[in-house]
C-alpha positions in Angstrom: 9.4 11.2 -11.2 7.7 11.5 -14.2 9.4 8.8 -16.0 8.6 6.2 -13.0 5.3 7.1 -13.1 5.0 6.2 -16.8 6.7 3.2 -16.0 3.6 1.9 -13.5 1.1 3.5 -16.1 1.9 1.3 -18.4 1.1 -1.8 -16.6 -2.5 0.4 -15.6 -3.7 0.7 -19.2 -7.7 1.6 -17.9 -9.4 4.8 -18.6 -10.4 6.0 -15.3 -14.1 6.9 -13.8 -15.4 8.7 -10.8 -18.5 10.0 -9.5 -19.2 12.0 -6.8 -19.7 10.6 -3.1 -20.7 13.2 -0.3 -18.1 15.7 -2.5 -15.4 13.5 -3.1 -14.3 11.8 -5.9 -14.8 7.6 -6.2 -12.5 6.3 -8.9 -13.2 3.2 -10.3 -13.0 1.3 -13.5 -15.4 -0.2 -15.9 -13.6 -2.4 -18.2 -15.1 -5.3 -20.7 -18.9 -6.7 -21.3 -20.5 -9.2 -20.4 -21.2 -10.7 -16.9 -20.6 -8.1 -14.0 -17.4 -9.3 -11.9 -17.3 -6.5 -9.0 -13.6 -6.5 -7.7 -12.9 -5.1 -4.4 -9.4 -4.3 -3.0 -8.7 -4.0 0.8 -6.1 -2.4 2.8 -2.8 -1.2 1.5 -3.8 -2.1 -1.9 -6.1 -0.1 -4.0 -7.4 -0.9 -7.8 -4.2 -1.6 -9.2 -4.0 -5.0 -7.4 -6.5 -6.1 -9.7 -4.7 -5.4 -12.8 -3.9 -8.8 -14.7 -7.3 -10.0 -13.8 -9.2 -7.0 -15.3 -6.7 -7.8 -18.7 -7.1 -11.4 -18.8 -11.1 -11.0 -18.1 -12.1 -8.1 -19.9 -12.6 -10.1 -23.0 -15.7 -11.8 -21.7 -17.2 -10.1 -18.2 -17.7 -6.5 -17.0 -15.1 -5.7 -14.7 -15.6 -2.6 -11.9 -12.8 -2.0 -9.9 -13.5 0.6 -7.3 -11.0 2.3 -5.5 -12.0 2.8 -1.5 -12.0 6.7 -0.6 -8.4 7.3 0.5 -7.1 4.7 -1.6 -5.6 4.7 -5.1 -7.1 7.4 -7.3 -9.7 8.7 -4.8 -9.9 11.2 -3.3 -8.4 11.8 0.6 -10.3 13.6 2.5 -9.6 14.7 6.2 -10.8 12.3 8.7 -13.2 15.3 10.6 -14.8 15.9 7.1 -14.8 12.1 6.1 -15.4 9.1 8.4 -13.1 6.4 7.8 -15.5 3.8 8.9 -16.5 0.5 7.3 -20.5 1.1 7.4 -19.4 4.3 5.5 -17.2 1.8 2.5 -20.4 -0.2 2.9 -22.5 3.1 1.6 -19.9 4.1 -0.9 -19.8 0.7 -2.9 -23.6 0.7 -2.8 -23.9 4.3 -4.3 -22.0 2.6 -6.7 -23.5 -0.2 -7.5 -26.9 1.6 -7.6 -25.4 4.3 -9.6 -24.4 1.7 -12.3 -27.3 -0.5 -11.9 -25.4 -3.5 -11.9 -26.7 -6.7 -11.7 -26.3 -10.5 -11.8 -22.9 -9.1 -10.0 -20.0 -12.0 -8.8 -18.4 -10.4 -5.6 -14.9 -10.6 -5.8 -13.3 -9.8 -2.6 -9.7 -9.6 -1.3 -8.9 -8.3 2.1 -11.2 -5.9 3.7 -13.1 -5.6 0.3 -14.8 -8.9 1.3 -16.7 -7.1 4.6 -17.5 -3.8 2.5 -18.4 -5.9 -0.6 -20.4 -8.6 1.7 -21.9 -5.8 3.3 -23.4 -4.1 0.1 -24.5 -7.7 -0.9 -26.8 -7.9 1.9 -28.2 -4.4 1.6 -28.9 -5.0 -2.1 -29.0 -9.0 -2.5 -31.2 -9.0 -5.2 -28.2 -7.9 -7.3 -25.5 -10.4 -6.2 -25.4 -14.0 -7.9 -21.6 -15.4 -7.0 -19.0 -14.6 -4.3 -15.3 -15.2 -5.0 -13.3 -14.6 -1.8 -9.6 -14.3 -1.4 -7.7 -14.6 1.7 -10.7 -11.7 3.0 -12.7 -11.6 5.9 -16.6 -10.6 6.7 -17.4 -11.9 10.2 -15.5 -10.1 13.8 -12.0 -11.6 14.5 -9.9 -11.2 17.4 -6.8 -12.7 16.4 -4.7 -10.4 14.8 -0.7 -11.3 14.0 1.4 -8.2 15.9 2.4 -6.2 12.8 -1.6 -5.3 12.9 -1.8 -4.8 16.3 1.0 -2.1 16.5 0.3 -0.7 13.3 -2.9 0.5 14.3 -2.1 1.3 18.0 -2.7 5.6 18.5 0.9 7.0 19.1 3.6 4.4 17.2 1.1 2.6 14.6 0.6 6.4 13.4 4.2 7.0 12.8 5.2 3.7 11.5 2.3 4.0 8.9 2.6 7.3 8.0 6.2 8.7 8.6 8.3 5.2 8.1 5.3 3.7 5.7 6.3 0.4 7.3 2.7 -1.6 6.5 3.2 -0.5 2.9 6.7 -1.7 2.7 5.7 -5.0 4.3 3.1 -5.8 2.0 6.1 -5.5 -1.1 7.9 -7.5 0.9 5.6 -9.8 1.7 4.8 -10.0 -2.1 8.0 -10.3 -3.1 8.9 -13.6 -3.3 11.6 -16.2 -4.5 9.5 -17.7 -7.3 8.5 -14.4 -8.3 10.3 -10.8 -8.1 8.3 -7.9 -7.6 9.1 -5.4 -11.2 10.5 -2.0 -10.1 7.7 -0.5 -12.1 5.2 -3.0 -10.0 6.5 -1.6 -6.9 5.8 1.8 -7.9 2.2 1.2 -8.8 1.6 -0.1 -5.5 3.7 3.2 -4.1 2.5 5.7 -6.3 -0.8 7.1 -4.1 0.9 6.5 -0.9 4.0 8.5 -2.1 3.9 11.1 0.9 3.0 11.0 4.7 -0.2 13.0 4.5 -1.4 10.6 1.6 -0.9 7.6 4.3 -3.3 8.8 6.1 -6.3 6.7 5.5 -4.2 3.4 5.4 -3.8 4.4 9.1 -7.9 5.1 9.7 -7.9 1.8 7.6 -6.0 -0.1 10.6 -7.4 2.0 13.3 -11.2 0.6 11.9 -10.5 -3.1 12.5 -13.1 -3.7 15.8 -10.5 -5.1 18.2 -13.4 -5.4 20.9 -17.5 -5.2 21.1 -16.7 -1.6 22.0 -15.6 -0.4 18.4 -17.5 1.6 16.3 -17.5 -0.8 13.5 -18.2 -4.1 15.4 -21.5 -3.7 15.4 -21.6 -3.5 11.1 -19.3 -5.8 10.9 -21.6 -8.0 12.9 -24.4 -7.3 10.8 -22.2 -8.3 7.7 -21.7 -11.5 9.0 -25.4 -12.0 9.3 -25.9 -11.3 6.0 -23.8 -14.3 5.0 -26.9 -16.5 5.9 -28.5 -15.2 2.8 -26.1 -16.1 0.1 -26.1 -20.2 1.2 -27.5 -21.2 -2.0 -24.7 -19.1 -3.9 -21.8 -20.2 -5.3 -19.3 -19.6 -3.8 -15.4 -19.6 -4.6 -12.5 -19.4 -1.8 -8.7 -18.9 -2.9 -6.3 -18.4 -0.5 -3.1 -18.4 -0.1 -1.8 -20.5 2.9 0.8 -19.2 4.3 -0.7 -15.8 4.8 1.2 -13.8 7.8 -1.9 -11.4 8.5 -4.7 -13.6 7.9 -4.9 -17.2 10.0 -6.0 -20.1 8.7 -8.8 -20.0 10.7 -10.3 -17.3 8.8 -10.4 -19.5 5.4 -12.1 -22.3 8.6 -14.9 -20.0 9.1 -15.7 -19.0 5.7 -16.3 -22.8 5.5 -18.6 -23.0 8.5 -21.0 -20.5 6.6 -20.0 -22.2 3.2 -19.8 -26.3 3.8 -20.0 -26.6 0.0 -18.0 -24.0 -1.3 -15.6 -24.6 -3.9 -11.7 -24.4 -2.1 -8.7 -23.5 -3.5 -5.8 -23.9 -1.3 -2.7 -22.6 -2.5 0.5 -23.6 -0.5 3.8 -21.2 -0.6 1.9 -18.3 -1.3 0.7 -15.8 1.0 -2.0 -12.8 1.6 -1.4 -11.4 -1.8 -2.0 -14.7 -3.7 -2.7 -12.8 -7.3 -0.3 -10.7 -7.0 2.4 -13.9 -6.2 0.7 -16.1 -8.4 -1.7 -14.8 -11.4 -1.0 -17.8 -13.7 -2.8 -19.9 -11.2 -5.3 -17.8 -9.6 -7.0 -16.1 -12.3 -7.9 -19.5 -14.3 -9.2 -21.1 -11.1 -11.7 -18.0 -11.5 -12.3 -18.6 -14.8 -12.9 -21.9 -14.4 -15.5 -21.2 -11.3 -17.3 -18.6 -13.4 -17.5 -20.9 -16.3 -19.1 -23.5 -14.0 -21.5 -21.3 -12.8 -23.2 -18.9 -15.2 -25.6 -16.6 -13.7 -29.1 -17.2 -14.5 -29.2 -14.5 -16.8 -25.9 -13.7 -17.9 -26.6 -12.2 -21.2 -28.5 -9.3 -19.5 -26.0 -8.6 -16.8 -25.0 -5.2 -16.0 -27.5 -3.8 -18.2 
């Protein structure tokens, strides 16, 4: 076990941060100078996702790179000591963000990290100059692909997430594609915190948090997060996706666009929800290129 853990370590070559959150330990990374890029991982994935980015960027920007309580390097707390709840993400980033005092910062959100990031945008805006989205959601939607709906249904969504790890097995899968074989040692990084059953856990609250109905405990701040949106019209904003994404519809990337007409599209076909994972040599340049194009108005000072 050892040796396969140095194996993924070595493509993780970050020196790992934490603070304190309500008595559990945040892990995140702080890598590079410059401009603040604040990257934000969503569910199965954790900081790791966001590793040949963070390399290829480092040179020139201020990467953070949180990892979501329960995720990655965090810590897992029980669920009756520890809310697994999206307004509570929302609070977590924002201690962050505040603890760091972070500014001038270019959300970059993949998955669920686009609602928590969105979120702490719109309780701190004054901090947030650019958005990069990719294949993520911040607004309620009802149309959920079946692997979602049973995997966080109460009775067999628990045991295919946590006994059988079936979500986490379809996201390799899903990543895993002919133009570009997932590494052995990749597949471990993405494995490595969700090795045991008990460690599973929160990608199961994870599931069980996506508001299916008005009646959910996080529709309502989800709602509020899409109202935030309205106050980032004048931002720029990026969207990469990848097209041919099994969990998230085109009609997600349609609705970023209806709060976004003039948002700058990337639409990648043959790739699917992972697209940086599938596809690095194209997606990280279209970032670089979007955040060369629009420099925040005082770069030089961000993240002081």
């Amino acid at each position: 076990m050892a040796q396969k853990t140095e194996k993924w370590r070595s493509l993780y070559p970050f020196e790992s941060k934490a603070i304190s959150i309500g008595g559990f330990k945040y892990h995140y990374l702080d890598e590079g100078k410059g401009p603040v890029l604040l990257l934000v991982h969503g569910n199965p994935t954790w900081s790791f996702y966001w590793r040949e980015a963070i390399k290829a960027l480092r040179g020139g920007y201020r990467l953070i790179v949180p990892d979501h309580i329960g995720c990655g390097l965090s810590d897992r707390p029980d669920p009756e000591r520890y809310p697994y709840r999206l307004a509570r993400r929302i609070d977590d980033l924002g201690t962050l963000v505040a603890k760091l005092n972070l500014k001038q910062i270019t959300l970059v959100g993949h998955d669920w990290g686009g609602a928590v990031g969105v979120g702490v945008a719109g309780a701190q805006p004054q901090r947030f100059s650019r958005f990069v989205m990719m294949n993520a959601i911040a607004f309620p939607h009802q149309d959920w692909p079946p692997l979602v709906r049973l995997c966080r249904s109460p009775l067999v969504g628990k045991v295919s997430v946590q006994r059988l790890n079936v979500f986490v097995k379809a996201m390799l899968r899903s990543m895993d594609s002919k133009r570009r074989k997932l590494a052995p040692e990749v597949k471990q990084g993405y494995l490595a915190p969700y090795a045991t059953r008990d460690a599973r856990m929160p990608i199961y609250q994870f599931l069980r948090d996506i508001p299916l109905g008005n009646g959910h405990t996080s529709s309502a701040p989800l709602g509020m997060v899409e109202r935030t949106l309205a106050k980032f019209r004048n931002h720029p904003v990026c969207l990469i996706w990848g097209m041919q994404d099994p969990l998230f519809s085109r009609s997600i990337l349609d609705r970023w666009l209806g709060y976004f007409p003039d948002a700058e599209v990337h639409r990648i076909n043959n790739v699917g929800h992972y697209a940086l994972e599938e596809t690095p040599d194209r997606v990280i340049p279209l970032m670089q290129e979007f955040l060369e194009a629009h420099p925040p108005a005082t770069a030089g000072k961000a993240g002081a």
